[in-house]
GUDREN-465367 format. One line per field, with one value per residue: chain; x, y negated, z of N, C-alpha, C in turn. Coordinates in pm, whole numbers, m for minus. Each point is the difference from the previous one (the first is absolute). Last residue first. Layout:
<rs>
bakol: [A;...];
n_xx: [X;...];
n_yy: [Y;...];
n_zz: [Z;...];
ca_xx: [X;...];
ca_yy: [Y;...];
ca_zz: [Z;...];
c_xx: [X;...];
c_yy: [Y;...];
c_zz: [Z;...];
</rs>
This chain:
<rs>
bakol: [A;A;A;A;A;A;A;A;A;A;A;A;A;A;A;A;A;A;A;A;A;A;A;A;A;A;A;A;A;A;A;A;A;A;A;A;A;A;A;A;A;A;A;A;A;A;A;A;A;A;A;A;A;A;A;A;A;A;A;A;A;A;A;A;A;A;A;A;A;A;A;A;A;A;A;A;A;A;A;A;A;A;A;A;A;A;A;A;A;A;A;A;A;A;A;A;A;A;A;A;A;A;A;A;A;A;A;A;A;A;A;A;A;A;A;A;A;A;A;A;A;A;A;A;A;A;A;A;A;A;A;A;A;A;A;A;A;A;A;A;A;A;A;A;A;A;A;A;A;A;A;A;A;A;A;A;A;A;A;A;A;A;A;A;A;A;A;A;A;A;A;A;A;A;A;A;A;A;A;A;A;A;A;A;A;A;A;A;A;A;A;A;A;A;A;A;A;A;A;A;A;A;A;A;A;A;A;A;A;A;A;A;A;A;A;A;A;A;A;A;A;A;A;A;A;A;A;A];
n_xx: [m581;m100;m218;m86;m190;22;430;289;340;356;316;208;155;485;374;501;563;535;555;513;506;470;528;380;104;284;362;376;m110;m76;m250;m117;m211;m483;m351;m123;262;157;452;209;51;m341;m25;m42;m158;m13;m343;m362;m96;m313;m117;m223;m136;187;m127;m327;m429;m402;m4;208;261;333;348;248;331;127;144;66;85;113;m164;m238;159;248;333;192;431;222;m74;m437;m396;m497;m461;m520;m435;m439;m250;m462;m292;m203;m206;152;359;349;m60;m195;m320;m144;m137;170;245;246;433;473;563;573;545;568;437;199;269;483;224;m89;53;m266;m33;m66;m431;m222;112;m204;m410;m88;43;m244;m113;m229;m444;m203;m95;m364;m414;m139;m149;m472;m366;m160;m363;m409;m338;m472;m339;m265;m355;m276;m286;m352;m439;m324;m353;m335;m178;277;19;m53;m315;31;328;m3;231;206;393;331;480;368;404;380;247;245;374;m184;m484;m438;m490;m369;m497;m393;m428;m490;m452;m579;m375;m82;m305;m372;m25;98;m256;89;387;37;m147;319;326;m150;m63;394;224;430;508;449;503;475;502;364;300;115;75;85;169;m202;m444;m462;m276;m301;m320;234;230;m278;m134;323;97;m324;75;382;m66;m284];
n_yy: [1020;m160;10;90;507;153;116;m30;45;91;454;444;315;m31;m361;m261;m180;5;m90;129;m203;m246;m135;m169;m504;m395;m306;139;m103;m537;m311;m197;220;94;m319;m415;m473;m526;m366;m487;m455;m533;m498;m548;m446;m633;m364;m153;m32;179;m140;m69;122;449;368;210;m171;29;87;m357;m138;m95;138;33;71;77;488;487;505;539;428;162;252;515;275;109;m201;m404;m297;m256;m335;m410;m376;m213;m415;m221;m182;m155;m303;m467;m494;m244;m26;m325;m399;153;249;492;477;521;517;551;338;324;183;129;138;56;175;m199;m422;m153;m259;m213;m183;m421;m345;117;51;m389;m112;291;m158;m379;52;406;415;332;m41;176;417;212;m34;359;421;6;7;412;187;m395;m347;m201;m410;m492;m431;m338;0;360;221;408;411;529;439;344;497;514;349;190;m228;m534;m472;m553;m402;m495;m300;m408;m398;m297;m196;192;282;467;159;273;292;393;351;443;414;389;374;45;155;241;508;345;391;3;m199;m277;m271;m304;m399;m270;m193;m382;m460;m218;m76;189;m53;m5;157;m50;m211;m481;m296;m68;m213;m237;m204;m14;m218;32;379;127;342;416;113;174;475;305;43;337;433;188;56;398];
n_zz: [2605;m526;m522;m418;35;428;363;509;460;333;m175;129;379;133;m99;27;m23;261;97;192;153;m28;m13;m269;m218;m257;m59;m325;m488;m174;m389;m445;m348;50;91;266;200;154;106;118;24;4;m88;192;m109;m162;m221;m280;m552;m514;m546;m533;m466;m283;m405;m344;m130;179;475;369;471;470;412;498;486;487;172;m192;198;92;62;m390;m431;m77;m375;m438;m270;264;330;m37;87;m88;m19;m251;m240;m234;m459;m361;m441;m131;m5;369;344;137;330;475;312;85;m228;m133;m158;m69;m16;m89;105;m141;95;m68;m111;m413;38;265;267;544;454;184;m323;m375;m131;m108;m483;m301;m140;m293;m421;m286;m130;248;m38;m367;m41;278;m184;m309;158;155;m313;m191;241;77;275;73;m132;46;m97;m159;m391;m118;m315;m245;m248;m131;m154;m359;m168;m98;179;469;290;75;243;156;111;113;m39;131;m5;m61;m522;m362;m87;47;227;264;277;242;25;155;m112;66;m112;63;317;409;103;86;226;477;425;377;m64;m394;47;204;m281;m301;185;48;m414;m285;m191;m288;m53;m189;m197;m58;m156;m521;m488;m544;m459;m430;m196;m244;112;378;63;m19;409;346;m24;71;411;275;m29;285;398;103];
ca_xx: [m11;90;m38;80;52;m111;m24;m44;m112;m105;21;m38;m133;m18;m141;m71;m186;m78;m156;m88;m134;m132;m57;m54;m21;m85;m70;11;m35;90;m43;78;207;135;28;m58;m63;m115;m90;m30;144;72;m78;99;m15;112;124;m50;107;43;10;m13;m16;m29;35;113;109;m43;m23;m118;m15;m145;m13;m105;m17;25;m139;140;m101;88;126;m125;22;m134;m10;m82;m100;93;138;17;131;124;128;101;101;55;5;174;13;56;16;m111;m47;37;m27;125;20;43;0;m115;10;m94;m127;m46;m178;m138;m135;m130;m67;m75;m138;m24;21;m45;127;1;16;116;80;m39;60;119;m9;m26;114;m69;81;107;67;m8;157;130;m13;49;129;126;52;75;73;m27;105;87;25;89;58;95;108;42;173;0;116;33;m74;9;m66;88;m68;m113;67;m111;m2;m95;m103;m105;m168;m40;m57;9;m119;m123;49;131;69;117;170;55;170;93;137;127;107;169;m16;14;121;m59;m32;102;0;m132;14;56;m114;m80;58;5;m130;m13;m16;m192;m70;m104;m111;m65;m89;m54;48;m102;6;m77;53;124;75;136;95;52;m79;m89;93;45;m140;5;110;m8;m128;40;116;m82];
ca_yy: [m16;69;4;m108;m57;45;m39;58;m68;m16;m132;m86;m33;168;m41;96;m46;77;m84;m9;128;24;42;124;26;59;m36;104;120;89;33;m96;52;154;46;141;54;126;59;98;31;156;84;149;71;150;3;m35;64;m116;114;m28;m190;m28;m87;113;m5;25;135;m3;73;m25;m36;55;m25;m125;m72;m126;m97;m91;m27;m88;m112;m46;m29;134;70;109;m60;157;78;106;48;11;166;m41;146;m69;132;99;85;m50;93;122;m27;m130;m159;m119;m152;m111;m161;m124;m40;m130;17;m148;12;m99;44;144;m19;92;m11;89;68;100;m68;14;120;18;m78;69;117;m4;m71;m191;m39;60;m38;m160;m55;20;m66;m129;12;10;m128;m71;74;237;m45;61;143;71;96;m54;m70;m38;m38;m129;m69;m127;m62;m86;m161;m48;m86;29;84;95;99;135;118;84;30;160;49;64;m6;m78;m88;m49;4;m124;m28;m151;m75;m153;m58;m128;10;28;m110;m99;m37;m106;6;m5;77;65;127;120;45;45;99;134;78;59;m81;2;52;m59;12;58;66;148;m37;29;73;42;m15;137;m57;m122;41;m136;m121;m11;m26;m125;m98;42;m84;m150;1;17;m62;m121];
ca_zz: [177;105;142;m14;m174;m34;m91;m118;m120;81;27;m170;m51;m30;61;m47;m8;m134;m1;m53;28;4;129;m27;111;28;27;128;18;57;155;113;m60;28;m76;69;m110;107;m78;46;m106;47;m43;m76;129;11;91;165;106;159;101;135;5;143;17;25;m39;m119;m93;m94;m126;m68;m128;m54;m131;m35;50;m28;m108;m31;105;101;m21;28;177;102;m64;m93;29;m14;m128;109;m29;144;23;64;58;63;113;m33;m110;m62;12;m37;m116;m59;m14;146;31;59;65;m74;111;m48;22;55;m57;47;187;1;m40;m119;m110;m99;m1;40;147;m9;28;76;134;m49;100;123;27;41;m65;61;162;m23;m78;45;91;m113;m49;51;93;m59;57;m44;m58;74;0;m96;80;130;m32;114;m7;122;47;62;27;81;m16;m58;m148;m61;m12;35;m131;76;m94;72;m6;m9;13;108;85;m3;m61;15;m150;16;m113;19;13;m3;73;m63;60;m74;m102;28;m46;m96;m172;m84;m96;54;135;m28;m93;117;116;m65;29;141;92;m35;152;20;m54;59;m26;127;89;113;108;103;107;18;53;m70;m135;47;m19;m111;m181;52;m7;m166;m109;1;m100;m201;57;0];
c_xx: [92;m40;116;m24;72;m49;m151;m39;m40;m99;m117;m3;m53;m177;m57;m131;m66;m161;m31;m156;m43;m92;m156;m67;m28;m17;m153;m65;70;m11;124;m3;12;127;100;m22;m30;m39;m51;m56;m58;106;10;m99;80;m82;57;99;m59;100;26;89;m11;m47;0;127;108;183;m12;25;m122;m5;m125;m6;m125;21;37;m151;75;m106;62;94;m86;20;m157;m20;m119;m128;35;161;15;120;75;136;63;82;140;23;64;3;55;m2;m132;m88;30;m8;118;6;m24;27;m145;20;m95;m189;m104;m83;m62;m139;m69;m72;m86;m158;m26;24;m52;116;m24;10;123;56;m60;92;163;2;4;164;1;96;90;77;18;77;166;9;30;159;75;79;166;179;28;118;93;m11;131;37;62;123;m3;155;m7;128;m33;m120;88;2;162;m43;m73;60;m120;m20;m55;m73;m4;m172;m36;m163;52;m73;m93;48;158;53;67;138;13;108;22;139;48;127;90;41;33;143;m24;m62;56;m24;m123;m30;38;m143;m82;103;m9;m110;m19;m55;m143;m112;m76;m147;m74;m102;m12;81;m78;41;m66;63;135;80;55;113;49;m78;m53;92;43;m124;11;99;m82;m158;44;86];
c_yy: [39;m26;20;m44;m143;m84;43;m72;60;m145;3;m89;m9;6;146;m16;82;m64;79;m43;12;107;24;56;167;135;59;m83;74;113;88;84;m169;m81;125;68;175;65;105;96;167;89;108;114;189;82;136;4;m97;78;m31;88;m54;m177;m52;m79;118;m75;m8;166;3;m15;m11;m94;65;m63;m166;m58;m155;m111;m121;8;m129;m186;m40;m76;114;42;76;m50;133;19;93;107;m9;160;m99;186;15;129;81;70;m12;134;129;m4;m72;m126;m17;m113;m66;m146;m107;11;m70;119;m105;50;m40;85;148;m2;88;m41;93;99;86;m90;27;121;m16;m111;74;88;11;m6;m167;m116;19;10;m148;m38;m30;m131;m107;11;m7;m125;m58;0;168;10;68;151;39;165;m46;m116;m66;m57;m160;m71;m170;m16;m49;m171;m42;6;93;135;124;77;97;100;84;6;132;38;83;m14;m102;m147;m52;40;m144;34;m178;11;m152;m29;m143;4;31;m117;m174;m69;m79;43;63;99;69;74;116;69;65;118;92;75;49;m136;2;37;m91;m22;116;43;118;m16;31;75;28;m2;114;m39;m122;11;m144;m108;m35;m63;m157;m79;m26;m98;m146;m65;m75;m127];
c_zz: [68;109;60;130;18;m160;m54;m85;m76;m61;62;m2;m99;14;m52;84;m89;69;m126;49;m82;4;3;100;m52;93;32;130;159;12;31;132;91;m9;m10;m142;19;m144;83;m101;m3;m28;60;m9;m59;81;m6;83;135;70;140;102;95;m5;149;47;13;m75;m140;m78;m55;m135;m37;m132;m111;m134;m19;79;m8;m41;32;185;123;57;m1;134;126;m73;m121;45;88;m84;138;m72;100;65;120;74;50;94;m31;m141;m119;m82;m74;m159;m59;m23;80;m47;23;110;m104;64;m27;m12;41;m97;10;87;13;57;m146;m136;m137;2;59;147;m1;75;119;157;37;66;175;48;13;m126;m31;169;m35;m70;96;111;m36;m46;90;7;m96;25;m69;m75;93;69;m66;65;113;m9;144;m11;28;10;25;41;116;10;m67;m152;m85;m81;42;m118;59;m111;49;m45;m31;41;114;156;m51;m60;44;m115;10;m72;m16;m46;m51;50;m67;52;m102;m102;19;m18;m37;m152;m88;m101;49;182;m55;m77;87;79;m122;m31;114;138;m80;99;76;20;78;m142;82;112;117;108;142;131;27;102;m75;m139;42;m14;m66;m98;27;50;m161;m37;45;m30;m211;0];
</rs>
């Protein structure tokens, strides 16, 4: 259904290529066809629909709204949300880390710290709010937090660069802001719980065995989509 609403949503947005989705999922029946299935289930709860919400690349920071009727194949409905924006996708992230990690500023924010190799340095790029500053007006912003890594693999949230945060128009792809709040040293300590970091003669041979078992059965049942 997932396939077969994206193909209903292309199709009927087919002059715009640059389309993306944001969510896709289903469209809630109303209340009083729920409660009318639970008294009668043959009378069933209507047509099957799903929502999505799309965003055009590189257009505009608004999101539509589509209610698709899964049934008939039919746009039911769309709505332009032009002040909303979208969830930041998975792609972004990446592209989000290499605009930071290659900003002038950041690079000399982190070199006041003792951090010189970029490559250690992960962002977490955090959707953003308004707060009001000029900066911000019309666009999609992704406000980021910064860690490093001391070595390839180190668990990186050991080490957080605190006091520095980049702000990043998504639709530019672009830092247009960054705030240093001051030196707060960085952690040096690594906590990494990964086999090939862990001291194999550190580890403990002394454990009991813990066996959980319920020689009854469970203490529920299932009565067809029913759990008690």
């Amino acid at each position: 259904e997932i396939l077969q609403c994206s193909e209903i949503v292309k199709k009927d947005c087919k002059e715009h290529p640059d389309l993306r989705f944001e969510t896709i999922e289903l469209y809630e029946p109303t209340k009083s066809s729920v409660k009318a299935f639970d008294k009668d289930p043959s009378v069933g709860v209507g047509e099957r629909k799903a929502r999505a919400s799309i965003f055009y690349v590189g257009k505009g920071i608004g999101v539509w709204k589509i209610v698709i009727n899964l049934s008939d194949g039919k746009v039911l409905s769309k709505e332009e949300r032009p002040n909303a924006r979208p969830m930041i996708q998975l792609d972004e992230f990446v592209e989000i880390e290499k605009v930071v990690q290659q900003d002038e500023r950041v690079i000399a924010a982190c070199a006041k710290r003792g951090i010189t190799d970029m490559s250690l340095v992960c962002i977490d790029p955090w959707s953003s709010g308004m707060f009001g500053f000029d900066y911000e007006k019309d666009r999609h912003l992704s406000y980021t937090f910064m860690w490093v890594r001391s070595k390839d693999l180190d668990n990186l949230y050991a080490h957080p660069v605190d006091g520095v945060n980049a702000v990043v128009d998504i639709k530019e792809m672009k830092v247009i802001h960054v705030d240093d709040w001051g030196v707060i040293p960085v952690p040096k300590t690594d906590v990494n719980y990964d086999k090939e970091f862990i001291d194999k003669e550190k580890i403990r041979t002394d454990l009991k065995p813990i066996n959980v078992s319920q020689p009854e059965g469970v203490s529920f049942t299932m009565n067809g989509r029913t759990l008690k």
